[in-house]
C-alpha positions in Angstrom: 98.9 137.7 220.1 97.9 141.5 219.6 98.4 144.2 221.7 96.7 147.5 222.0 97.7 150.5 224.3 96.4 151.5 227.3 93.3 153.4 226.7 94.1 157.0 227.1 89.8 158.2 226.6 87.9 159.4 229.7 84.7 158.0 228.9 83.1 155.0 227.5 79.6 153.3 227.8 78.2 151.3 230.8 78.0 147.5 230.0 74.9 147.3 232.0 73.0 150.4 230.8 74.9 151.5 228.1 74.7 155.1 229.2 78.2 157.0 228.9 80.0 157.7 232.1 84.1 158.6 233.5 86.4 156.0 233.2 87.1 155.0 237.0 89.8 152.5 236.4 91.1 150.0 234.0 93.5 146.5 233.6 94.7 144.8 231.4 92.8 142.0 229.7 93.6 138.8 227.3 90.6 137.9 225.4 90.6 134.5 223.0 89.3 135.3 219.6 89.1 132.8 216.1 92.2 131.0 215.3 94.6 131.7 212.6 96.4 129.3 210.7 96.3 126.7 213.4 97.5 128.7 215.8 95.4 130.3 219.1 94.3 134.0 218.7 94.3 136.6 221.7 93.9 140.2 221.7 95.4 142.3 225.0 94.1 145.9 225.7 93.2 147.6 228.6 89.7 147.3 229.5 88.1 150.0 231.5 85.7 149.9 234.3 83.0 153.2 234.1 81.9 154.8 236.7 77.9 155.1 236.0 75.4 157.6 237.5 72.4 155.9 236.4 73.5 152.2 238.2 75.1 154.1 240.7 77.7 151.5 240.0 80.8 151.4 238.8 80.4 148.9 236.1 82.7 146.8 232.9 83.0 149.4 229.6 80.7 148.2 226.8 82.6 146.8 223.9 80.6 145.4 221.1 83.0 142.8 220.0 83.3 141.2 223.7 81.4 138.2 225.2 80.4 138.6 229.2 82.9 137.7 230.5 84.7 139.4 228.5 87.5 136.1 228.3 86.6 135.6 225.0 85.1 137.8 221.9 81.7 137.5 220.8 82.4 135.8 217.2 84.8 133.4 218.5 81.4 132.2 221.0 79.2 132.4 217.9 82.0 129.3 216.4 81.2 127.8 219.3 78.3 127.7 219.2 77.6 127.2 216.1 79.7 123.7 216.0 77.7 122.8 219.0 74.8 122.4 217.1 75.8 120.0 215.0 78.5 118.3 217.6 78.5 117.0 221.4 79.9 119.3 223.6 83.1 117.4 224.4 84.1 117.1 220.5 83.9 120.8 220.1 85.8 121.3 223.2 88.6 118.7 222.2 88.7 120.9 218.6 88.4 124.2 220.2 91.2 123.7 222.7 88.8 124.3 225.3 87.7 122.3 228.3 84.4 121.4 228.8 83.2 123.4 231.4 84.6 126.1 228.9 82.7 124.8 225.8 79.5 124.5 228.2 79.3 128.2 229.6 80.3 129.3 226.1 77.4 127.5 224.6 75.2 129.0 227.1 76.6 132.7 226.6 76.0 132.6 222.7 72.1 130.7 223.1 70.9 133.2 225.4 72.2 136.2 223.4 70.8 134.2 220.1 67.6 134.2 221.9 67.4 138.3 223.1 67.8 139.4 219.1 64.9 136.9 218.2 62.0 138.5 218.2 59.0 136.8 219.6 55.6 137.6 217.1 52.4 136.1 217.7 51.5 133.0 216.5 48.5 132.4 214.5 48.9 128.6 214.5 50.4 126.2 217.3 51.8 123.0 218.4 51.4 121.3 221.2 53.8 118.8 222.8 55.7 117.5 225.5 59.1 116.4 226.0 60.0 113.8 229.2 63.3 115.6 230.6 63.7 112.8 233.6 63.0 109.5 233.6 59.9 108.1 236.1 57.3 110.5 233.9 58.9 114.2 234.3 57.9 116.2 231.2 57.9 120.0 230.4 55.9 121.2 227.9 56.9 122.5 224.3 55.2 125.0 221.8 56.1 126.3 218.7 54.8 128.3 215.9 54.0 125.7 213.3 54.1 128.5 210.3 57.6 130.1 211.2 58.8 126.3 211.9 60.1 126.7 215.2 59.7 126.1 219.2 58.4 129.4 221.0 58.6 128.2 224.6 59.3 125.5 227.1 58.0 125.2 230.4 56.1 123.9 232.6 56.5 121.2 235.7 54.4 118.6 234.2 51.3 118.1 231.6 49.0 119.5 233.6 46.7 122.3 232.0 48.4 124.5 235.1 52.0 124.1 233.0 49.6 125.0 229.8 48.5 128.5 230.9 51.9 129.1 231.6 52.5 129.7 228.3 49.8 132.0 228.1 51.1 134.0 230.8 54.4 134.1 228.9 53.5 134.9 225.4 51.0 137.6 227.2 53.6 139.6 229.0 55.8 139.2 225.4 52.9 140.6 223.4 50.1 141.4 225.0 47.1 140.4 223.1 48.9 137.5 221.2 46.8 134.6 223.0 43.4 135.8 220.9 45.2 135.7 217.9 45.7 132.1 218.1 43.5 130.8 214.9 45.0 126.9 215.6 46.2 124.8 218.0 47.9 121.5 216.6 48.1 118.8 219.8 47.9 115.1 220.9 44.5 113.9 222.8 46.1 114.5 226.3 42.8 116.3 227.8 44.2 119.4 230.4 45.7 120.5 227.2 42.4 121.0 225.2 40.7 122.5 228.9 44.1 125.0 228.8 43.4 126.0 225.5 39.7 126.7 226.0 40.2 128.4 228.9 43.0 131.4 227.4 43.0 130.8 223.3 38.6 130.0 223.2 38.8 131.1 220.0 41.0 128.5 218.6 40.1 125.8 216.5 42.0 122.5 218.0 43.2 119.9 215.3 44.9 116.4 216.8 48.1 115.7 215.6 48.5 112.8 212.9 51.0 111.3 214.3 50.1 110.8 218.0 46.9 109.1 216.5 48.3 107.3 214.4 50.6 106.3 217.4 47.8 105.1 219.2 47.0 103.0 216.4 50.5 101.4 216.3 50.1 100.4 220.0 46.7 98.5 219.2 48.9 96.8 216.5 51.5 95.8 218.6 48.8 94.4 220.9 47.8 92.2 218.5 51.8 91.4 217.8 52.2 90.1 221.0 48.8 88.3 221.4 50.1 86.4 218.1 53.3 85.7 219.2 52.2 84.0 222.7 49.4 81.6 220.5 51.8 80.8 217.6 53.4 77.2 217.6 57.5 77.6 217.8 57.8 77.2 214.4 56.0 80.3 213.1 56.9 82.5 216.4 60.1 82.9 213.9 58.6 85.2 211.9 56.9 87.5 214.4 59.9 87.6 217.0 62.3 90.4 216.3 60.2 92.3 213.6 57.7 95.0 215.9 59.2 98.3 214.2 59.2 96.3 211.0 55.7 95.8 211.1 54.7 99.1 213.1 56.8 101.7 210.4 55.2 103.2 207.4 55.6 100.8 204.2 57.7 103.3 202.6 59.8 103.9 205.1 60.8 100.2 204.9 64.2 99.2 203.1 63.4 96.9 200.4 65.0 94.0 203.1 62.6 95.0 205.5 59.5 95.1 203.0 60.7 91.1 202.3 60.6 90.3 205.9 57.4 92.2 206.4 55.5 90.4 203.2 56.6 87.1 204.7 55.2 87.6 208.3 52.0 88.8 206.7 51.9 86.0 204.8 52.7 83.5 207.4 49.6 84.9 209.8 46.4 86.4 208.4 45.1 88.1 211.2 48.1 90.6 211.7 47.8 90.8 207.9 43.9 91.8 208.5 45.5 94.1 211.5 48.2 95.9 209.5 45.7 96.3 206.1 43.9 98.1 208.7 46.7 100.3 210.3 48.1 101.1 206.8 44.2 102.3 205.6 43.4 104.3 208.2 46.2 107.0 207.3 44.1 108.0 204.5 41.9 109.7 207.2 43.8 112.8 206.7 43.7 113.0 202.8 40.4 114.1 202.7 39.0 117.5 201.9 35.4 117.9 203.9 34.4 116.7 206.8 31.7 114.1 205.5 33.9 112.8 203.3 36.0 111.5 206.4 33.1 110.6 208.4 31.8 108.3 206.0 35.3 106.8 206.1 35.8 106.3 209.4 32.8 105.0 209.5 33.7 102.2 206.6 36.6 101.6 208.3 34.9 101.0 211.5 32.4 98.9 209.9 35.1 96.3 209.1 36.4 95.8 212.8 32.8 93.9 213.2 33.7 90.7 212.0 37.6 91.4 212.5 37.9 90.2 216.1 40.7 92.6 217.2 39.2 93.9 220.7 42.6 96.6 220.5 41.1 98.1 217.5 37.5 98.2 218.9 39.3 100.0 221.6 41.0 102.4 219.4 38.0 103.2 217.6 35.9 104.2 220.7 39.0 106.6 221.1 38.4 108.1 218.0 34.8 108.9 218.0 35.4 110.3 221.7 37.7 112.9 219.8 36.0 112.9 216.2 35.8 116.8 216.7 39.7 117.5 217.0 40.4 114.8 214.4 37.9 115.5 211.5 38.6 119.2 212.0 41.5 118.8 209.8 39.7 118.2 206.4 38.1 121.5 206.8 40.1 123.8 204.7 41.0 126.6 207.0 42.9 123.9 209.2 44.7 122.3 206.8 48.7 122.7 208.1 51.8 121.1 208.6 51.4 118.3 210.7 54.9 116.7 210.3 56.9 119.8 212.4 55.9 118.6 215.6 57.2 115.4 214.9 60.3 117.1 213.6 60.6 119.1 216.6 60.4 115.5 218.4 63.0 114.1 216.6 65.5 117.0 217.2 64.9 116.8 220.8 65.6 113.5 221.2 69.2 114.1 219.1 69.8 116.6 221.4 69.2 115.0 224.3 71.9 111.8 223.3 74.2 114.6 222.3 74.1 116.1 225.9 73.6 112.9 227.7 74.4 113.4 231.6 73.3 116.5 231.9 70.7 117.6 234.2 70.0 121.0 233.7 66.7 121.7 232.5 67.3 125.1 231.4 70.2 124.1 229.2 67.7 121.7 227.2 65.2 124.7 226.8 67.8 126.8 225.1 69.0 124.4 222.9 65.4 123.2 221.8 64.6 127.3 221.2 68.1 127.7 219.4 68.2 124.6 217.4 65.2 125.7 215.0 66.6 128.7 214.1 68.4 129.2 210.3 71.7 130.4 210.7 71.2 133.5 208.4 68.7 134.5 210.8 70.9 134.5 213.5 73.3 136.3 212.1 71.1 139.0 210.5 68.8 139.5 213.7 69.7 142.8 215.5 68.9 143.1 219.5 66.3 144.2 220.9 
């Protein structure tokens, strides 16, 4: 434990205002900082309370190296916080010596101050997603800028294009301006978020993400699956039952067990081998470098469903055309960007969300999607703002 004497200075710098003021009292504190040697860490001094014209307060004495409250010091909150991105809540707690309320508020303390020395800049290109944070259809919205590879905001009550301009609103009182600077907008086919977009960024160029349509296509799939699986005799419902994700993944996401499996249900029923031919060729939408390049290919593609039989795709299809604009606009040149973050940002979200499983609080889950995306040489080289 280390000790330091009673301050003996007269003035010191408002905690709320910084400005430099009297000393109107002081106590003695005991403040947790980074272990040593396996052993708990705490620094005692006397902490002064200032006495400050502007607040007409008297208010705690600014010291750099202390969290608020100042129970613990800002670098032992950054450990904590730190480990809490990469462990639940009640592990760190358990290695911290902490209890969990502790680890919680801690967490909390060091993502908003991460968040007020990260400067917001305007996006030129966005994404476009939500995230369900109850169950029974309660989303919030989530954007981030797809070229700096990380989550901007999160908001919103619902999907509604309402919750959209939101956004707007924010990231115009942020930087005014920023909204027409928006080149693209990278989003699913959920319609109040095109009208949002075309109603405060009507400048921007909207491209449909990959991997919802794609998603879309994998439903029409499984459609088929299950139509299969109710008309096939008991002996060859063996090899459709307990193989969806096998036949809905990406071939080369497949283990080289799973590939068996999936050659031998393909084998043992032609139409979902006509269906997943299908699935599997119409990713190569997106490989394509002009937009009548990819027309003529969707309209190949199309062409095959005609003697195919699969109402599901004809479905799917009509889809498509309905939204050719936002889809072909990616084999323009101008629009051709990441498509995969989003679905990274997904992923993350959904880790985060087992990791903090039973709790409630929405604005917990917005920090830690805005603080999970961030590099951790950029957190500690970021100065406030």
């Amino acid at each position: 434990m280390g000790d330091r004497p009673e301050s003996s200075g007269k003035r010191g710098l408002c905690g709320a205002c910084r400005t430099p003021g009297r000393r109107y009292d002081e106590r003695t504190v005991l403040v947790r900082d980074l272990d040593c040697g396996g052993w708990h860490v705490y620094l005692r001094f006397a902490l002064r309370r200032i006495d400050c014209k502007k607040c007409h307060k008297v208010k705690r004495e600014r010291i750099d190296f202390l969290a608020t409250p100042p129970k613990f010091t800002e670098r032992f909150e950054d450990l904590v916080g730190k480990q809490a991105q990469e462990s639940s809540l009640t592990a760190v707690a358990e290695l911290l010596g902490l209890s969990w309320d502790q680890a919680a508020r801690i967490e909390r303390s060091y993502m908003e101050r991460l968040l007020a020395r990260t400067p917001l800049k305007a996006p030129r290109v966005i994404g476009v997603d939500e995230v369900s944070v109850r169950k029974r259809h309660k989303y919030q919205i989530v954007v981030s800028d797809l070229e700096r590879r990380k989550p901007i905001w999160v908001g919103g009550k619902d999907r509604s294009a309402e919750s959209m301009a939101e956004f707007f609103a924010f990231l115009e009182s942020r930087i005014p301006g920023a909204s027409m600077k928006i080149e693209i907008a990278v989003m699913d086919m959920w319609a109040p978020f095109r009208i949002a977009i075309k109603e405060n960024a009507p400048q921007a160029r909207v491209v449909y993400d990959k991997f919802h349509v794609m998603a879309h296509l994998g439903k029409a799939l499984d459609t088929v699956r299950k139509q299969e699986f109710r008309n096939a005799s008991e002996k060859d419902r063996r090899y459709i039952k307990g193989h969806k994700y096998t036949l809905l993944a990406a071939s080369e996401h497949l283990s080289l067990e799973k590939r068996k499996a999936l050659k031998l249900l393909l084998s043992a029923n032609r139409r979902l081998q006509r269906a997943h031919l299908l699935k599997e060729t119409f990713g190569q939408l997106w490989s394509f470098e002009t937009p009548i390049a990819a027309r003529k290919f969707f309209l190949r593609w199309k062409d095959q469903l005609r003697w195919q039989r699969i109402p599901s795709y004809q479905k799917f299809a009509q889809m498509i055309e309905r939204h050719w604009d936002g889809i072909e606009a990616y084999s323009r040149p101008e629009n051709k960007v990441s498509l995969g973050f989003v679905e990274g940002v997904n992923n993350k979200i959904r880790v985060i969300q087992r990791r903090a499983y039973g709790i409630r609080d929405t604005e917990y889950l917005r920090l830690k999607i805005l603080t999970s995306f961030l590099r951790p040489s950029a957190q500690d080289s970021e100065s406030h703002t």
